[in-house]
N, C-alpha and C positions, 0 to 999 in steps of 0.2 A: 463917685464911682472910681474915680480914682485911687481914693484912700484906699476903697477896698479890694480896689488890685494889687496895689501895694502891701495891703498885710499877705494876700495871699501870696504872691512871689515870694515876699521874706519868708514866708512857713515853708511853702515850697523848697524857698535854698537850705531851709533847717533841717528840713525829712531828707534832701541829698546829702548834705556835710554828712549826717547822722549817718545814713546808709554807707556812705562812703567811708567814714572812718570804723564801722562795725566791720567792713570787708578788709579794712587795713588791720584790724587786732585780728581777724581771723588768717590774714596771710603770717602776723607777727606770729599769732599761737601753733601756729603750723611750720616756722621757718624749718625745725626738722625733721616731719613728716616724711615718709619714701614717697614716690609718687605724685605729692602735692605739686601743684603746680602756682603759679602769684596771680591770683584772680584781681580783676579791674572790671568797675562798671562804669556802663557805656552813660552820659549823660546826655539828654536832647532837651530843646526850646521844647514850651506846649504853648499852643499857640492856639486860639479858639476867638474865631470869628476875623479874625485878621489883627487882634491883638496878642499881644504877650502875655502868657500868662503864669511866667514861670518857667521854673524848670524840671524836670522827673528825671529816674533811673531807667535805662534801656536795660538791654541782655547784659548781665555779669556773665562776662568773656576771662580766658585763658590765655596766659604769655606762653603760647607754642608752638613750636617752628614745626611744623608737620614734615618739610626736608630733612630737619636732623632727626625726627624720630623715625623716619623710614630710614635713612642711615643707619640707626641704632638696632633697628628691627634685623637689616639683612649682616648687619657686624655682630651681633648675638646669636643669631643662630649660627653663621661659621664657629667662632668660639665656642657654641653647645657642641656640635661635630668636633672638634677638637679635642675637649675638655673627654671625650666620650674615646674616641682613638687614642687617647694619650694613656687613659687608667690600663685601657687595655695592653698597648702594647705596655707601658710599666710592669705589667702581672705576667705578661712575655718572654721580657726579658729576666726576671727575680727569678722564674721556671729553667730556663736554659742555662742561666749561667754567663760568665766570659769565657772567650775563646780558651784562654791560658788557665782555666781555674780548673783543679785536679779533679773535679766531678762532670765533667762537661764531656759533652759526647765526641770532640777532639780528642780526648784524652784515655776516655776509654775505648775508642778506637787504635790509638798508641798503643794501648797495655795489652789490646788484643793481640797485634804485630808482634812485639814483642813475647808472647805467650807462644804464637806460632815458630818463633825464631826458637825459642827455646828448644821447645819440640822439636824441631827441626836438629838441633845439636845431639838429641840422644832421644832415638823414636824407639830405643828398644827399653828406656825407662815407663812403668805404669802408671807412677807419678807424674812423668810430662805428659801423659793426656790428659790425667784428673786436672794437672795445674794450667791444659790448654781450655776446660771447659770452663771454669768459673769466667776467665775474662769475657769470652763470648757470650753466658749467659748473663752477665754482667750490661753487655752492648743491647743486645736483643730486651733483658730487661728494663733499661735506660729508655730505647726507641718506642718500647711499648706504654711505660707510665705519662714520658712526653705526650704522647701521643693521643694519651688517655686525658691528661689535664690539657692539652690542647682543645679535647671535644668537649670539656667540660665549660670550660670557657664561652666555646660557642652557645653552649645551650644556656648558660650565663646570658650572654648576649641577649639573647632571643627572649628570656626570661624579661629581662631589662627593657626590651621593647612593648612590650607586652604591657608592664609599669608606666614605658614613659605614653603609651596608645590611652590609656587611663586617665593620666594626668591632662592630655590632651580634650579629651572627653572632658571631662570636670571644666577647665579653661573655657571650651567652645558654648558649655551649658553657662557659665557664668558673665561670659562673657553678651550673649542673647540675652539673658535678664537684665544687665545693664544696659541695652539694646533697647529695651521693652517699657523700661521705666525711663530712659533718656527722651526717648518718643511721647509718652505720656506726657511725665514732667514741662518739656517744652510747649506742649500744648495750652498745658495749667498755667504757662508763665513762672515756674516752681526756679527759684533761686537757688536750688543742689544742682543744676545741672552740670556744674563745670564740675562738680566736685565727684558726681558719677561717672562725669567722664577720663576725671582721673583715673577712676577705680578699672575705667573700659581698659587706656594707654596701660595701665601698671600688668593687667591679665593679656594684653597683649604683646608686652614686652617679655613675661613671661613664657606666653605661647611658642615666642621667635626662639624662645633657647630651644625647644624640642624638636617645632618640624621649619621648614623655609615658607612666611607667609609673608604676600601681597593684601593693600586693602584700599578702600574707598569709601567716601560718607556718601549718603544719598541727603537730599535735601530735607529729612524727617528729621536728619541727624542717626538716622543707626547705621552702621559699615558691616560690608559685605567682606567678608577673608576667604581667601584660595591663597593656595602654596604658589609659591613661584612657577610653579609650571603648566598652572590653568587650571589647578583644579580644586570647585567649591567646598569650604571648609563649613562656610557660616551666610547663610543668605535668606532671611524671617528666619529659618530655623537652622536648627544645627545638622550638620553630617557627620555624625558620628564614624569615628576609623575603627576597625574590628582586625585582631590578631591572635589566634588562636599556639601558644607555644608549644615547643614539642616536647615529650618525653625528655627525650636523650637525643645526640649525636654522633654520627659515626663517618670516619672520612669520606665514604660516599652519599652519605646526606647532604644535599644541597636544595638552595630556593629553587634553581634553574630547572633541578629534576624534579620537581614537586613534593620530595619529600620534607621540607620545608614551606612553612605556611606564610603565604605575603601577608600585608600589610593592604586593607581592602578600605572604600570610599564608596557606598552606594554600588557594591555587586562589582566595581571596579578596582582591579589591583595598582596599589600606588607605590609598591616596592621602589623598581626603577625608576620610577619621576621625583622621587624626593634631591633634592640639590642640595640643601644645607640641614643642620641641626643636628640633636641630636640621637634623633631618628636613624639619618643619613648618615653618621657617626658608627653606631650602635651594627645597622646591615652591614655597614662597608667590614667594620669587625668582622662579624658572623662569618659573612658571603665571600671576603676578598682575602682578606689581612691573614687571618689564623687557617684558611684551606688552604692559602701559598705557601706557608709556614709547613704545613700538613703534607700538602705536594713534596718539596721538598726533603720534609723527614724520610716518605714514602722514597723517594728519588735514591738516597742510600740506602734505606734498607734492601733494596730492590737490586741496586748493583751490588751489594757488600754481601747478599745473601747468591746474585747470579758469580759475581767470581771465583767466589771461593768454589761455589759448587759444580763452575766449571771444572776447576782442577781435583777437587776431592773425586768426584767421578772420575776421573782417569787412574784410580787408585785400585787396592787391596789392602786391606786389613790382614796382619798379622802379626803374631801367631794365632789370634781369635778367625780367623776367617769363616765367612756367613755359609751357610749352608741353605739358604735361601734369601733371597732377595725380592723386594717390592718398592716399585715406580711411584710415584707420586704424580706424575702427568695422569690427568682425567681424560679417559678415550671414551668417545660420545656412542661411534659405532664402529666396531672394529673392522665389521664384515663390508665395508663402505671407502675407510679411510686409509689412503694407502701410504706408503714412505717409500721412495727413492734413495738409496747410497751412494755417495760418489764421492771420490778424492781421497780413497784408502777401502779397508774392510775391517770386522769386526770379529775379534778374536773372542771365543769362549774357550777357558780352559779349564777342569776339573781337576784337584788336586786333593792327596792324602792329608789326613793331619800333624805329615813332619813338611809341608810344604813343596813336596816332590809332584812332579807332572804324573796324571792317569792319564787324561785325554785332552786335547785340544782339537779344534775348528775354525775355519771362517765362514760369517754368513756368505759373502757373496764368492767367492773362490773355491772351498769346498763341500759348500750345501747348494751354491748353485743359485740361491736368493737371485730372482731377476734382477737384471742392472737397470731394467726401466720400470722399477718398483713394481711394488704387490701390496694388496690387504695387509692389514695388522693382523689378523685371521692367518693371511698363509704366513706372515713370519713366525708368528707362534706357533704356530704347527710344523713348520720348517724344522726349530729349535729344539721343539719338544722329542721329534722322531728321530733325533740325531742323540736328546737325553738317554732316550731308551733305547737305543739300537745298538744290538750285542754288538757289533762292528764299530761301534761309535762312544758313547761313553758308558755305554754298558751299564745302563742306573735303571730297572726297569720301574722304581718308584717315583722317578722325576716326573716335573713338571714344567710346563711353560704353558703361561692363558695370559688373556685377561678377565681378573678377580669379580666380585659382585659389585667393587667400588669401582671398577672401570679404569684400575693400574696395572699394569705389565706384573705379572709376579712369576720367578724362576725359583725353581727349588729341586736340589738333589734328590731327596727322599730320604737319606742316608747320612748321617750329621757325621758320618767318619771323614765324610767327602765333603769339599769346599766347591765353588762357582766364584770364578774371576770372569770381569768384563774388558775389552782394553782392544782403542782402536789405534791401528797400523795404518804404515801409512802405502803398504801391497797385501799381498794378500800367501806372501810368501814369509817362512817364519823367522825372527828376529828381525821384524824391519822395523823402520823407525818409531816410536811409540808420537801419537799424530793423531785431532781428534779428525773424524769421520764428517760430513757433510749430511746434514738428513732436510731432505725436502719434505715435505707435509701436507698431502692434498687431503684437503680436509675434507670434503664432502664425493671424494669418486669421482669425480667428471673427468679424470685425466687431468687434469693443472693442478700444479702441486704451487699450494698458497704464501706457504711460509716456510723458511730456512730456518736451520739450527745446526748447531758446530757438535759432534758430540755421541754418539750412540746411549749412555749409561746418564748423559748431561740431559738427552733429549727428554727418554722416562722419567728422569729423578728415580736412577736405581740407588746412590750412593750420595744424596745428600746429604750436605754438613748440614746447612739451616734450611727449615721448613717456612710452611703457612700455610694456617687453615685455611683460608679464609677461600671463595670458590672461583673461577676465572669467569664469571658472569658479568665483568662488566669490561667489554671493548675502549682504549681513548684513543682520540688523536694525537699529536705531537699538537704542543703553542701552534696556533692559526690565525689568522683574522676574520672574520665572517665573513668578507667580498675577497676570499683568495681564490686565483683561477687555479680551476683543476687543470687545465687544458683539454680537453677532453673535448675530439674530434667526432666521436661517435657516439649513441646510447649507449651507458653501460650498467648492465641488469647484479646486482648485491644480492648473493642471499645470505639464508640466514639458519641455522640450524642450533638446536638444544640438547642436553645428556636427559631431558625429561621428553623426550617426541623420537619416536622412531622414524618420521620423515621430519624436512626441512618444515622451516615455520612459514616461508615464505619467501618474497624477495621485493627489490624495488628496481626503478629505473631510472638512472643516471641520468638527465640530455645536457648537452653541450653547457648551456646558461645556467644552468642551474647554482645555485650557492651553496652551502652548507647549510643556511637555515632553512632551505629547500627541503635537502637530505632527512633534517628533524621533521620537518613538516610531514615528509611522505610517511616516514615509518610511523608515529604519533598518530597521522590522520589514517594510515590502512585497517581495515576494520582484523585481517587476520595476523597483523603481528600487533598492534594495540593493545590485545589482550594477552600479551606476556613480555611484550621489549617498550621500554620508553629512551627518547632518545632526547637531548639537551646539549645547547652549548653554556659551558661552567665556566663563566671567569678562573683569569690563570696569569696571572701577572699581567705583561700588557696584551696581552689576546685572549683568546678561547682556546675552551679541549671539546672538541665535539666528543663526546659520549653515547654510548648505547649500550643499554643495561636490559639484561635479564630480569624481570620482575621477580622472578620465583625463586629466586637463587639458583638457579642450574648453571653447568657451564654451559657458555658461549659460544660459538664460533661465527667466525663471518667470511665470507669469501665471495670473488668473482667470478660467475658465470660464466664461461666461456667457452662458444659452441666448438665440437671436437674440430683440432687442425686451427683455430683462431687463436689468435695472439690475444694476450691480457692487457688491458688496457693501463694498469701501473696505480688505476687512482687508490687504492688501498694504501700502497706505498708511497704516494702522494702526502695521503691524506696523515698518514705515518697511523696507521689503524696497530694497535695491537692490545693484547691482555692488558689491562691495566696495573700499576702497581698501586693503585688507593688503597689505603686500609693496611697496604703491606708493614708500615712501622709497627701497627699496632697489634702484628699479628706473627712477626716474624720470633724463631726460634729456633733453638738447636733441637735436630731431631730427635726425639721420646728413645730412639733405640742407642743411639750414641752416646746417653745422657745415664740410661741403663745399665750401659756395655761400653766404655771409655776405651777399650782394648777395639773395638769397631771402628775408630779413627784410623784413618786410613796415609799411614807416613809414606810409603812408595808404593811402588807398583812390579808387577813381577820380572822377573831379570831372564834372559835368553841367554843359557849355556851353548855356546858353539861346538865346542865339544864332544858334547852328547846330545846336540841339536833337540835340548828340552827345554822350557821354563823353569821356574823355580821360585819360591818364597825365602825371601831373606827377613831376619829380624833388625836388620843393619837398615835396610833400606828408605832412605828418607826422601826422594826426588821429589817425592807428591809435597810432604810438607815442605823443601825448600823452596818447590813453586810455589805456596800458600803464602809462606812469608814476605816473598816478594811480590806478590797480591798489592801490597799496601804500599811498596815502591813504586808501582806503574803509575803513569797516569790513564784513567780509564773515562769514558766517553759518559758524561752526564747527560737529560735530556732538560729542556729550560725547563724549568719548576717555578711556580711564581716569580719571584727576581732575578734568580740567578739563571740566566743566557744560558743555552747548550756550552758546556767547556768540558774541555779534558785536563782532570786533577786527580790528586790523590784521592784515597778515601777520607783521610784525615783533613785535611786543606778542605774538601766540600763540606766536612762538620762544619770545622772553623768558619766557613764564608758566611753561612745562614745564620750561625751563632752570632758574629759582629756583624751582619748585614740585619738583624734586630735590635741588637744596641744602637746603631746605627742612625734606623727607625726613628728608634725612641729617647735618643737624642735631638733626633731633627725635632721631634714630634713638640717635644719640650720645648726648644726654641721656636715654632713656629707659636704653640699656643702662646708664650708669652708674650708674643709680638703681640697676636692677636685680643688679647686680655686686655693691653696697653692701648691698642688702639679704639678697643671699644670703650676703654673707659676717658679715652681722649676725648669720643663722639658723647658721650655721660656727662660729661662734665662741660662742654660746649651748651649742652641742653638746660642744663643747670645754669649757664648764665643765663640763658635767654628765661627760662621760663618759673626755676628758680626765685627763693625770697631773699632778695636784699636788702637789711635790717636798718641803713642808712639813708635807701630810697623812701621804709615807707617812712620813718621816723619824719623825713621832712615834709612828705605827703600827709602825716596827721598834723602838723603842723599848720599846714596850707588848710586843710578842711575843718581846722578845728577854730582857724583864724576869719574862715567863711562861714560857722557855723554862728561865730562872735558877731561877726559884720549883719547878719540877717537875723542876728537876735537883735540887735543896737537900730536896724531898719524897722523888724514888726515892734520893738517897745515906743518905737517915735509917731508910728502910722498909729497904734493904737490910742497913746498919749493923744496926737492931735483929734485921733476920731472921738475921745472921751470927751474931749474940753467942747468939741462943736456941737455933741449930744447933749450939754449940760447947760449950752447957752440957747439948742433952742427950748430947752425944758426951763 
């Protein structure tokens, strides 16, 4: 009995050496396999009956440190996130430019000044208007293609999510079939197992580059995946993520407002909860990086198109002067919205075509325009009966309305005859030239909502640069979303459209209320829902709460407030106004300036004392040397993604956003390479632990092949002896 225990142990230790060194050629054949991992099998006693019976092969197990591969998991996906904000801002910056480079929007804001300066030295040459337009259309051209390869990028972006949602999918299905057959296999006893589970680690190392995932084994051996932030990826089955990309993008497209499609989990959007990869990469582009960028561009188009057109409106074109004129402000309802005057009055004066005075006026001095304002309705009509009245300017083919487009338009009748606009700063003649004060009650109630510096600024009767684009969408100034209003009392928001002849609606402020409140109530009202959506839109480090017209109409918004009641201020809190989105992409010199270069407007008309008349001068440059020194002031920014509210040049705010993206992507650069470096430190830590070392097994076959010799040299002696005792008792 005993003989024949002893051949079996020695066969036994034969079948281990054997197995054991088949699993050592197969780590040697693999040493540089990606993925592979140094497999070892487990060996135990067998033991039956309460003897020895030898020895067998347990589970071929895997050298791997499951700490450092979850290491490796959440240090990969930073680097996917990385690796993903890096391309982008790179293609950013190659767009924009350096600050100092002669194509840069620095630069051609320079060339612009200087354009104006010229003009300014000889406003009675026809070439320095022609040689004042290029540079500007040059600007406004510049802010428009940026602005255009900036949305393209976006939709790049979102395209790329789209890919990596894909890639993702494929991973989570491959990763479940390795799931499926790990489970099996284990069951069967099947000797692949460790080598599927390479294949599981390799698809999950892979997975960590795109989104942030956590994981667990269950004791079948198959692992359940969710993202860092709780939510299921892969659990028996997969959860497939669904992203539907858009068309195109436009600076008022955002995820926040819905015009932007998330990133969805089983009916659940997982936009916001993504923490790493480069998913979280890819949005952050889309949603944060390239709209602050966008804010920003918007931010000077917006003041470079407001200053100039503050001071161009205080102008006259001559010797060309307009024989009609038309506003560019959208009036929703004239017979509704009133305007207040204060802090001067507003001269109209008609003149020949040698620039000699016919007739002059004031609205509030001598037409009489109430000081505690009136309809747009009676000022038009004010103006109008003053065009035609043989006592007055004696033109009985003039005109003053508002047009079918909802702008202020004045017109002589009579093209021998010109229309100057130009506020004073009394209402008696030759006083100071001084813009006017226009309050703006937008909706009738007696409160006048909003202020404006300006009469001819207020209309956009004599804009330098335009934009189509509609005032349909209201923003905040940068907010937080837990900012107090202060707000001591309910305060009731309404809301009116140039598409509705009544208001749309309105909502109610209370005291506690938040901002995401505010979204909440317009979004959830069933009668403004159906034309206004409202959002807070990442913006550097805060929010812009927005409310948008769905339909493209214009806008307006105002407070409530019952006759004799004081306004509550949240508007002006809240810093509510038109917004400038979109404006980069849409700004331009006006189509009639552009036609008619001789309609640039170098001064404004000059008060003979003498002959107690006005008059047109071809000399006159005031208007353009205000222009030019436009770009000398420092003028009031508002924050735009990174850059903080500050007061700077025009040229210095180019510059800032230009090197505040090189900037960027510089850091960006050195951040990823840290990052690159450090996951490949955690790689190569893994590598030793789980890794094939060619000197470990070499001695390991050594060892089992010198056990494989030992229990050959045991079963030849037990069989020898069992031969010789079978032969003596034969």
């Amino acid at each position: 009995m005993a003989l024949i225990s002893g051949l079996g142990t020695a066969l036994s230790g034969m079948k281990v050496a054997q197995t054991q060194l088949d699993i050592i050629g197969r780590n040697i054949a693999n040493v540089d396999t990606v993925g592979y991992t140094r497999k070892q099998a487990q060996q135990k006693s067998v033991v039956l009956a309460g003897s020895s019976m030898g020895v067998t092969i347990g589970d071929v197990t895997r050298s791997v440190n499951q700490g450092l591969l979850k290491s490796f998991l959440s240090s990969n996906s930073l680097t996917g996130q990385l690796n993903a904000q890096n391309e982008y801002l790179s293609k950013t910056e190659i767009l924009l430019g350096t600050p100092e480079g002669d194509n840069s929007i620095s630069a051609n804001v320079a060339n612009l000044q200087a354009a104006f300066n010229s003009f300014a030295s000889d406003v009675t040459s026809a070439s320095g208007r022609y040689n004042l337009l290029n540079p500007a259309q040059t600007v406004t051209s510049h802010l428009n293609s940026i602005s255009q390869e900036i949305q393209k990028l976006r939709g790049d972006a979102d395209l790329n999510i789209t890919s990596s949602v894909a890639e993702i999918n494929d991973l989570l299905d491959e990763i479940h079939e390795l799931n499926e057959n790990i489970v099996k296999y284990k069951v069967l006893k099947y000797d692949g197992v460790a080598d599927l589970e390479d294949k599981r680690d390799t698809a999950l190392r892979n997975l960590s580059e795109k989104i942030d995932i956590s994981y667990f084994t269950r004791d079948t051996g198959e692992i359940v995946i969710q993202t860092t932030g709780g939510i299921t990826l892969l659990d028996r089955d997969p959860h497939k993520l669904t992203h539907s990309a858009v068309t195109q993008t436009s600076a008022t497209s955002t995820y926040a407002g819905g015009a932007i499609g998330g990133i969805m989990v089983d009916g659940v959007d997982i936009t916001n909860q993504l923490r790493q990869g480069e998913l979280k990469g890819l949005v952050e582009i889309r949603d944060v990086t390239l709209p602050s960028l966008q804010s920003q561009l918007d931010e000077l188009a917006g003041v470079l198109k407001d200053s100039i057109n503050q001071i161009h409106n205080q102008g006259t074109a001559y010797p060309q002067t307009p024989s009609e004129m038309t506003g560019t402000r959208d009036i929703i309802n004239p017979d509704n919205q009133n305007i207040r005057i204060s802090n001067g009055d507003v001269r109209f004066t008609i003149f020949d075509q040698n620039g000699k005075q016919v007739s002059t006026t004031t609205l509030l001095g001598d037409l009489h325009f109430p000081d505690a304002g009136a309809s747009i309705t009676d000022m038009t009509t004010t103006i109008n009966n003053w065009l035609r009245d043989p006592n007055g300017a004696n033109l009985p083919q003039a005109e003053c309305k508002i047009d079918q487009d909802g702008h202020l338009y004045i017109e002589t009748g009579d093209s021998s005859y010109t229309i100057s606009i130009m506020d004073e700063a009394s209402s008696t003649p030759g006083g100071e030239q001084k813009d006017v004060t226009i309050e703006y009650d937008v909706n009738g109630d007696g409160n006048y909502d909003r202020t404006f510096s300006g009469f001819s600024n207020f209309f956009g009767m004599n804009d330098f640069f335009v934009s189509n684009r509609n005032e349909n969408i209201y923003d905040s100034k940068v907010i937080s979303k837990n900012v107090n209003l202060g707000l001591r009392d309910i305060v009731t928001i309404g809301f009116s459209s140039s598409n509705s002849d009544t208001p749309l609606g309105s909502i109610n402020i209370y005291p506690n209320d938040s901002v995401q409140d505010i979204v909440n109530k317009i979004n959830n009202d069933p009668n403004l829902n159906q034309q206004l959506r409202a959002s807070l839109v990442p913006n550097g480090s805060g929010y812009v709460l927005r409310i948008e017209d769905t339909t493209g109409s214009q806008l307006e918004i105002y407070e409530n407030v019952a006759p004799g009641g004081t306004s509550s201020g949240v508007l002006e809190k809240l810093g509510m106004a038109p917004s400038n989105a979109g404006m980069a992409a849409t700004i331009g010199v006006r189509e009639e300036l552009q036609a008619q270069p001789n309609l640039i407007c170098g001064g404004s008309p000059e008060f003979n004392a003498a002959s107690g008349e006005y008059q047109l001068n071809p000399a006159m440059n005031n208007i353009a040397n205000a222009m030019g020194k436009v770009f000398d002031q420092t003028l009031n920014f508002n924050q735009s993604g990174t850059i903080s509210e500050t007061q700077t040049t025009l040229a210095n705010y180019a510059a800032t956003f230009v090197g505040n993206i090189a900037s960027q992507t510089s850091n960006a650069e050195s951040t990823l390479a840290y990052q690159q470096q450090l996951t490949n430190s955690i790689s190569l830590k893994e590598a030793q632990v789980s890794g094939v070392d060619m000197d470990e097994e070499l001695a390991q076959m050594i060892v089992f092949q010198q056990t494989y010799a030992a229990c050959a040299q045991a079963f030849t002696a037990s069989k020898e002896i069992l031969d010789l005792l079978l032969n003596m008792v034969n």
